[in-house]
VEXMI-423089 format. One record per atom (N, C-alpha, C, O, CB): y, x, z. Coordinates in steps of 0.2 Angstrom, whole numbers, plus 5000, padded with zeros to 4 digits. Glycine has a CB too. Layout:
N
YXZ/...
***
This chain:
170
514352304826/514352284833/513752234834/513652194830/515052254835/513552244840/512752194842/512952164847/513252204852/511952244844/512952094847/512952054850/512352024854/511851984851/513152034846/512452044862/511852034867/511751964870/512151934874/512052084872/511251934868/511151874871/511051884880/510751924883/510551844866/511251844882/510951844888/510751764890/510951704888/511551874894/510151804895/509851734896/510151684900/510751694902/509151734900/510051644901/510551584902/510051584911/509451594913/510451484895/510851574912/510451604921/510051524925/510051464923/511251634928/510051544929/509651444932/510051444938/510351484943/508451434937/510151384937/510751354943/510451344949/509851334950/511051274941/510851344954/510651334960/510751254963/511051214960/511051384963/510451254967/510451154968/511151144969/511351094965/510151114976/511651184972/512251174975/512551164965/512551104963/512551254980/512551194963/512951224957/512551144954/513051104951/512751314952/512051124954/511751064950/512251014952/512650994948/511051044952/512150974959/512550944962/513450924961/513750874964/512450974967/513750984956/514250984954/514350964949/514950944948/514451024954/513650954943/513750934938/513950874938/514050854943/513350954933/513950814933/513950754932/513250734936/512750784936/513950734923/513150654939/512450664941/512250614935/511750594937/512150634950/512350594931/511850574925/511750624920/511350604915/512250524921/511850684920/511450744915/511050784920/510550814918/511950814910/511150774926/510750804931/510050764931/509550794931/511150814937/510150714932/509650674933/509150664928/508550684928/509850624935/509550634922/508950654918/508550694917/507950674916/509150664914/508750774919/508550824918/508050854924/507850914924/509050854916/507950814929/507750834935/507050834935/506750794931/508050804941/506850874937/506050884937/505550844940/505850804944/505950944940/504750844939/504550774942/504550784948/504650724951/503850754940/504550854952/504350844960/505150824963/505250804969/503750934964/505650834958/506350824963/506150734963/506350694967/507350864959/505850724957/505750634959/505350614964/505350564968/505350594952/504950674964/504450634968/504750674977/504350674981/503450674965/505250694978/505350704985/506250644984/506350624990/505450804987/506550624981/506650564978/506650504982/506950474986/506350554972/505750494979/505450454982/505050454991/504850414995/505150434977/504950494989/504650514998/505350505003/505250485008/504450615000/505850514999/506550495005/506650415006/506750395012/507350515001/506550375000/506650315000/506050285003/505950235005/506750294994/505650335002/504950265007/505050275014/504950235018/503850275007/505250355015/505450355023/505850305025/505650275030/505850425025/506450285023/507150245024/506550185026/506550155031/507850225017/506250165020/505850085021/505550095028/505850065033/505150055015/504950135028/504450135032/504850125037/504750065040/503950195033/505450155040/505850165047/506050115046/506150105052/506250215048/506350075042/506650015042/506249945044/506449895046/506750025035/505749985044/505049905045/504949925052/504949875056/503949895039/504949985056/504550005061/505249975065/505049935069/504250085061/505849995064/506449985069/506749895069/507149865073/507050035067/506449865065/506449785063/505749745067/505749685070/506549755053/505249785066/504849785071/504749765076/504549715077/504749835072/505049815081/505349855087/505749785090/505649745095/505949945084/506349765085/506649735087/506449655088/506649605092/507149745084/506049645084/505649585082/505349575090/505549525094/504949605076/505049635091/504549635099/504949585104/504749545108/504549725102/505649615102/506049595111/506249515111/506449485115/506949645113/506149495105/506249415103/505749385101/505849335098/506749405098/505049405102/504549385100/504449335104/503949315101/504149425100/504449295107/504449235112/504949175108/504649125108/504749255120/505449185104/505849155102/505749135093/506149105090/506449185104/505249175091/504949185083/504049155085/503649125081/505049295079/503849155091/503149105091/503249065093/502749025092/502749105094/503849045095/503948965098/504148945090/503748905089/504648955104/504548955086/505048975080/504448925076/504548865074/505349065077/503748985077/503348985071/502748915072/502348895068/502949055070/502948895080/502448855081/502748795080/502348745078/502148855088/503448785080/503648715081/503448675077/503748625078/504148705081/502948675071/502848625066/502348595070/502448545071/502648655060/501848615072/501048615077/501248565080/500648535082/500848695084/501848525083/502248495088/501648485096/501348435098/502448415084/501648535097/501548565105/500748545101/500648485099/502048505115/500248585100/499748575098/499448665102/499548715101/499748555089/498948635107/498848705110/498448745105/498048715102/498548715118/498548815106/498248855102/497748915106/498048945110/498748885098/497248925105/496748995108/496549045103/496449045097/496048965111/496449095108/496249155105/495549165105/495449115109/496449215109/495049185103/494249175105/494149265107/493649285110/493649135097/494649305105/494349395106/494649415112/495049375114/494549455101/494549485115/495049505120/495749505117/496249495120/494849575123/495649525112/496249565109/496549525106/496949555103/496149625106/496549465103/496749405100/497549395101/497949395096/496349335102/497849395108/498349395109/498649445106/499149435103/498349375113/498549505107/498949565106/498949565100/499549565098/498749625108/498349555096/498449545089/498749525086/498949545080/498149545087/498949445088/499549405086/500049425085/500349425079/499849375090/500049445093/500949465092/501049535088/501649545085/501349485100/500449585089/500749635082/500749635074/500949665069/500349705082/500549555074/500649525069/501249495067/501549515062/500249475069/501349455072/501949445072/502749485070/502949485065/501849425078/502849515075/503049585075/503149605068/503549585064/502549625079/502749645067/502449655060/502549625053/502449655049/501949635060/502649575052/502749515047/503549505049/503849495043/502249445049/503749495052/504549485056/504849545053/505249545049/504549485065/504549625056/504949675052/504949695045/505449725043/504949715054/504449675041/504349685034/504949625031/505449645027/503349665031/504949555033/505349505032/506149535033/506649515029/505149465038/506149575038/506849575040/507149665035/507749685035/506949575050/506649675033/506649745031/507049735022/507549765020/505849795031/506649675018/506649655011/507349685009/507349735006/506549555009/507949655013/508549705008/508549775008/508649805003/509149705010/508449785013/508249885014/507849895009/508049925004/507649925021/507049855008/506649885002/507149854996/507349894992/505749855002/507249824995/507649794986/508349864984/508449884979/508349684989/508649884991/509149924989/508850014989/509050054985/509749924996/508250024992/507950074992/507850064985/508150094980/507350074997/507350024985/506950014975/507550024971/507450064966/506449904972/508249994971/508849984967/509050074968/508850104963/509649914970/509150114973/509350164973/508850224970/509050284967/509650174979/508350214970/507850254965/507950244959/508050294955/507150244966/507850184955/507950174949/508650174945/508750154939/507650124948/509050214950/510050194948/509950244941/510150234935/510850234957/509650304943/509750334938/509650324930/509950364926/509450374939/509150254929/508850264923/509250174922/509350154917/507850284922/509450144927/509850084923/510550084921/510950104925/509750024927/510650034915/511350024914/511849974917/511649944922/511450004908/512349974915/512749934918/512449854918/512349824923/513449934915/512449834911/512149784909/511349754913/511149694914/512149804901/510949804913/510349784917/510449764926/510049734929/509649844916/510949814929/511049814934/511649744936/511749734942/511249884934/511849694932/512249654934/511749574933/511849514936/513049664929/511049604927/510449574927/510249564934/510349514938/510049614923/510149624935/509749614944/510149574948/509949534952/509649684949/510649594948/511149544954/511249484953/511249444957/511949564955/511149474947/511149384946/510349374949/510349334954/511249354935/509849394946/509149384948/509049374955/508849314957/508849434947/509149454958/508949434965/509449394968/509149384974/508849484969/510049364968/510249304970/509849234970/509749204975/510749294966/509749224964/509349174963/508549174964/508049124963/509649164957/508549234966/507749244969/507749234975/507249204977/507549304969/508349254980/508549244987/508449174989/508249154994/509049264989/508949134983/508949064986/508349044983/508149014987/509449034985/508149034978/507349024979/506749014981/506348964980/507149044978/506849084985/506249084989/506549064997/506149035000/505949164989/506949074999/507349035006/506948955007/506648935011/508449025004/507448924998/507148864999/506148834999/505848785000/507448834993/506048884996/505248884993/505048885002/504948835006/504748974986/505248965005/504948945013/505248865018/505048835023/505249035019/505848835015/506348795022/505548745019/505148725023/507548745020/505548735012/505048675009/504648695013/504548645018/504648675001/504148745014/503448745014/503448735024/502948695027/503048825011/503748745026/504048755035/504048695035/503448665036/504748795038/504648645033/504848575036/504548525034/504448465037/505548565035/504248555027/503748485023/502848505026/502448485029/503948485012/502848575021/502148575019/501648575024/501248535025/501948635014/501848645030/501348635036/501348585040/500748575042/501348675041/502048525042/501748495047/501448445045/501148405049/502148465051/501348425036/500848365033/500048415032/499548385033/501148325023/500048465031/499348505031/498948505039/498348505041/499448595028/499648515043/499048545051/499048465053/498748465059/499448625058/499448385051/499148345052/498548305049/498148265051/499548315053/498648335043/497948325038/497248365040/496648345038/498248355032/497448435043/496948455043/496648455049/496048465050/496948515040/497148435055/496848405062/496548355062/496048345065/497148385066/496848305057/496548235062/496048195058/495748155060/497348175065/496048215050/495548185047/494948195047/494548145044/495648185043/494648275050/494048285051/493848275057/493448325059/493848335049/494048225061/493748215068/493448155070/493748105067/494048245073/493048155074/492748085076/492548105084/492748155087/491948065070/492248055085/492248065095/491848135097/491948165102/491547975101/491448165094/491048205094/491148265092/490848315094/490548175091/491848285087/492048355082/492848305083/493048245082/491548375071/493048385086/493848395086/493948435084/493448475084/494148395091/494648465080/495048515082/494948565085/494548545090/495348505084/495248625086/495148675090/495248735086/494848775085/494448665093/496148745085/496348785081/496448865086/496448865092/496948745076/496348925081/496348995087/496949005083/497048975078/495649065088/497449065088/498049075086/498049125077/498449135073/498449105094/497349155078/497449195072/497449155065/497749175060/497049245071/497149105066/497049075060/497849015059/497948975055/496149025061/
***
């Protein structure tokens, strides 16, 4: 009696999906990583654009926010487009800002596949203590550092003849 091998058939995505997803994964090919990751930068990108977005409609309340160190110190544009540029600066910077957990959980859900329990309760302790960290590093640099630098850097280099004369981009 002969014993017929048969080839081992290929699974379909569906049928993959069923297995465990830690032997699947392992075993997934480079480009299923690389569309993987095309999903998760989509989430960010959209993530920055709609914090963005939202930023826009409260932008009067985050330039006032960002000036109050200046203590009423008028500011000028010198281009046409200086102002506009601000504020999609602004804007801009505000949604990347407000996006960081999106990106931290994006970056955590890509790499779920290859970390353990043990590295993953690592991170949670980390970025805790990274959060507060850096919270404190920005309250420092806001409440202390700029209003002793932009009184330092206003008033010590002038005489009757050279003033000041800061532009909003700088």
């Amino acid at each position: 009696m002969m014993l017929i091998k048969q080839k081992p058939r290929k699974l379909r995505r569906t049928q993959l999906k069923r297995r465990s997803r830690a032997s699947y994964d392992l075993k997934r090919p480079f480009i299923d990583h690389l569309y993987e990751l095309r999903k998760r930068l989509i989430y960010v990108v959209s993530s920055v654009f709609v914090f963005s977005i939202g930023a826009y409609f409260v932008q009067e309340h985050i330039v006032s926010w960002l000036l109050a160190p200046a203590h009423n110190q008028q500011f000028i544009y010198t281009s046409p487009g200086g102002g506009i540029n601000f504020l999609f600066q602004v804007c801009t910077y505000a949604g990347i800002l407000f996006s960081v957990p999106v990106i931290i959980y994006q970056l955590l859900k890509f790499l779920e596949p290859v970390v353990t329990e043990h590295i993953r309760s690592v991170i949670a302790r980390y970025s805790v203590a990274s959060i507060i960290l850096a919270l404190g590093g920005v309250v420092f640099g806001y409440y202390v550092g700029l209003p002793l630098a932009l009184h330092f850097l206003g008033h010590q280099f002038t005489t009757p003849q050279i003033r000041s004369l800061f532009t909003i981009q700088e």
